[in-house]
N, C-alpha and C positions, 0 to 999 in steps of 0.2 A: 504493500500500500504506500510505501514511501516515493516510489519511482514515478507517480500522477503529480504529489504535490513536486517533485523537482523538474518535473516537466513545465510545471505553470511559473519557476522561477525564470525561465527564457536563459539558460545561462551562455546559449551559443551570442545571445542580443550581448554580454559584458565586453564582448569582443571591442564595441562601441568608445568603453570605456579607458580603451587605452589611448587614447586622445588625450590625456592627463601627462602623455611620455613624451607627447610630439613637439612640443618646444623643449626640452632638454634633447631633444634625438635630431630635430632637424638645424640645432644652435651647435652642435659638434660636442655636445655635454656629455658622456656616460656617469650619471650619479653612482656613486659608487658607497658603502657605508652606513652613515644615519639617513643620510638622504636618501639612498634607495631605497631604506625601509620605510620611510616615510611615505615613499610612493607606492608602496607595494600598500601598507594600512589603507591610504585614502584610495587607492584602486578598489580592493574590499569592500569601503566605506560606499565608495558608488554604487561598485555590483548589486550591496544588499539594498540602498536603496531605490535604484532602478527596479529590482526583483519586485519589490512592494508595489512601485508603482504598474507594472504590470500585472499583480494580484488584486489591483484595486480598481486599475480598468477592467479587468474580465467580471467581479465581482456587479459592478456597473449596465455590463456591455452583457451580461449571460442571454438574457431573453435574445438579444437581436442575435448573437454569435449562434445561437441555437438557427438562425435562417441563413447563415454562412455555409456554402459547400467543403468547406476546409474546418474552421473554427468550432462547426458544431461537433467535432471530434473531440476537442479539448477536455482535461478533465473535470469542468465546471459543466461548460454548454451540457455534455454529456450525461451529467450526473455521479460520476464515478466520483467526486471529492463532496465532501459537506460544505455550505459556504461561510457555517460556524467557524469552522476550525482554519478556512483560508482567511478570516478574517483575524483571528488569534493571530497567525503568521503575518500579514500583513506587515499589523500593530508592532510586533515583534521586529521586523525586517527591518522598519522605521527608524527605530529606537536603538537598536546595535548597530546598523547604520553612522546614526547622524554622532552616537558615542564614541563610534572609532573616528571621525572627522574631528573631533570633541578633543583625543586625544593627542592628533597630530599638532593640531594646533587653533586657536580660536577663528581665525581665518577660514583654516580649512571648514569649519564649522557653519561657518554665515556660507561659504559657496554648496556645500552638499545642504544646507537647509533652505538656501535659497532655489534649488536644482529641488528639494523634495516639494515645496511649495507653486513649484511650476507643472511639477506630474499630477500635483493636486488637482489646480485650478484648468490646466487641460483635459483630464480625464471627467471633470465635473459639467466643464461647460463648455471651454475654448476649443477644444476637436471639433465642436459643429461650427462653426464661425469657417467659413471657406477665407483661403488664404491665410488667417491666423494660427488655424491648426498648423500650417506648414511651416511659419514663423516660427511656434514654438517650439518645433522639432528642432530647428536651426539655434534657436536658444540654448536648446540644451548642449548642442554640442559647445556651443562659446562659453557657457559655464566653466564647463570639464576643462578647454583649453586652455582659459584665464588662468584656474587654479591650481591647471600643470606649471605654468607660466612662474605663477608666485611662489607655487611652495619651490621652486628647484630654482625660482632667483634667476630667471630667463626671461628679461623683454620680451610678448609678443610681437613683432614686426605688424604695422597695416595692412602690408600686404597679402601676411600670412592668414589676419585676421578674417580679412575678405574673402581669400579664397577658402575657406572651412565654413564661412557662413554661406557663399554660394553652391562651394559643394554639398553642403546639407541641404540647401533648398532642392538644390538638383535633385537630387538622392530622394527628398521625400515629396516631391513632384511625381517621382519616377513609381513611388510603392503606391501615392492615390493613383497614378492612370493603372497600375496594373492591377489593381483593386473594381476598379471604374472597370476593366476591358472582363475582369472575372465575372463580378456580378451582373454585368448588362445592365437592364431598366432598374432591375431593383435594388442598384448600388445605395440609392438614398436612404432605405429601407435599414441600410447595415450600416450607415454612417452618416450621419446630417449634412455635412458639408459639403459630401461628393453629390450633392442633387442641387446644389446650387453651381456646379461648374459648369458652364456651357461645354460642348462640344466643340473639343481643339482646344480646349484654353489650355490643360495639363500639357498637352502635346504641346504648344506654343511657348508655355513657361521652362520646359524642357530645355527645347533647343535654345533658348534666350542664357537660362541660367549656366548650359553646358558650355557655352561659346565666350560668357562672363569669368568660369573658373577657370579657365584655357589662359583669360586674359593676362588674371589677378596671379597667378600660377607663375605663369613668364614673366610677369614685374619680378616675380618674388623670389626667383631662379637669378635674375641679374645679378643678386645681390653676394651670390653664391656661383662665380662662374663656371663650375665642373659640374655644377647640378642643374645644368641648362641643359643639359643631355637627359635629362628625363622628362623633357617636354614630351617629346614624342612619346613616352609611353603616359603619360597624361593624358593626350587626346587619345589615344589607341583607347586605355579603360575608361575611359568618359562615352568612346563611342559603343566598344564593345556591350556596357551597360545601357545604351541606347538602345540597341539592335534587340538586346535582350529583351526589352520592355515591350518595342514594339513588336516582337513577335510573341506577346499575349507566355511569356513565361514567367512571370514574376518580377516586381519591382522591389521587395524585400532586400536590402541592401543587407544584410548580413546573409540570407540563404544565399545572395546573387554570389556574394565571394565564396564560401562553403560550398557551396554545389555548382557553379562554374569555373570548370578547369583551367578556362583559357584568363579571364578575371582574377584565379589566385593565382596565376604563375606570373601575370604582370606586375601584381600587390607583391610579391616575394621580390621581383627583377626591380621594381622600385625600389622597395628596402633594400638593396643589395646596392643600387647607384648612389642611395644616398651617404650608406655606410663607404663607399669607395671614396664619395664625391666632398664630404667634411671627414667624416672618423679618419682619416690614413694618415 
């Protein structure tokens, strides 16, 4: 019975949260010491409270996920978990969460309390707000980046800024159209906001935001002239994750790397230019 609730914790979704390493890792930084454990805690500290916040939209979201061709599998839609006891978890998730943030440092505390108070307020009411919900998703990642930023004593750059905030629009642009191309007419029905999108406008915002992180990306490679060589595979996985969307196979930007082979071997050939391109 253990293996439903660790299914509802999303843990492949923490993947997200190493966003918290990317300015000590694209600044030439390896934290090494107190500092890395520091990073490793408030890593944790996100995980479990992202985990909640996903136990507290499905909690939420059960009746409509029940009309989901996917979601009504889960183990809420489904019935297989009590919504007592995910809610005891929740609570819990919160609270050892926002402690371990508590103890890294007061800082880290206002950023994972302010990160828990946005999964709130979007899971209660702002997901139906069309274009807001997508803000918020991009919110969350500037959070995470900020507070890599501070706890490891690393400037974010503008430009770095910009291109994570566009990339997250892109990205959650890309999970509503492939949501939108899943359910057809009755996408509304499973999410308030995707019935206010006209048709084309996901697609449109798409290609606008993909050609904006391209931009923001090559300012921000200038600054770094060996990592100017990973433009190209910038746009290769910016399109590839196009190609993806629009052939109706998922917009889920963590399944999309996980289960496309050609998308994690570019995310790895990144990693690898970048550690060539600063670390050496």
């Amino acid at each position: 019975m253990i293996r439903p609730y660790l299914t509802m914790l999303r843990p492949t979704q923490w993947l997200k949260n190493l966003m918290l390493f990317f300015p000590p890792f694209l600044a030439g930084y390896l934290p090494g010491g107190p500092a890395f454990t520091e990073g490793v805690w408030l890593f944790a500290a996100f995980c479990l409270v992202s985990s909640a916040g996903y136990l507290f939209n499905d909690l939420l979201d059960c009746e409509q996920d029940r009309l989901h061709p996917r979601k009504r599998l889960r183990p809420l839609p489904s019935g297989t978990v009590a919504p007592r006891a995910v809610t005891v978890i929740c609570a819990l998730l919160v609270l050892a969460g926002l402690g371990l943030a508590r103890l890294v440092s007061p800082q880290m505390f206002l950023f994972c309390g302010g990160y828990a108070l946005l999964l709130c307020g979007y899971t209660l009411y702002l997901k139906q707000l069309p274009v807001v919900d997508i803000f918020c998703i991009a919110a969350g990642f500037l959070i995470r980046l900020q507070a890599g930023g501070t706890l490891f004593g690393v400037t974010v750059s503008p430009w770095l800024f910009l291109t994570v905030f566009l990339l997250a629009v892109f990205l959650s642009t890309g999970k509503r159209l492939g949501e939108v191309r899943l359910l057809g007419e009755g996408a509304g029905n499973h999410r308030g906001s995707l019935a206010h999108y006209p048709e084309g406008f996901l697609a449109g915002t798409m290609h606008l935001t993909g050609a904006a992180v391209l931009v923001t990306y090559a300012m921000y490679t200038l600054q770094k002239p060996r990592l100017v060589y990973s433009v190209p595979l910038c746009l290769f996985g910016l399109l590839r994750y196009l190609l993806r969307v629009s052939s109706g196979k998922g917009g889920d930007p963590t399944e999309s790397l996980l289960h496309d082979r050609v998308l994690l071997v570019v995310g790895i050939a990144w990693a690898a230019l970048v550690v060539w391109s600063i670390h050496r």
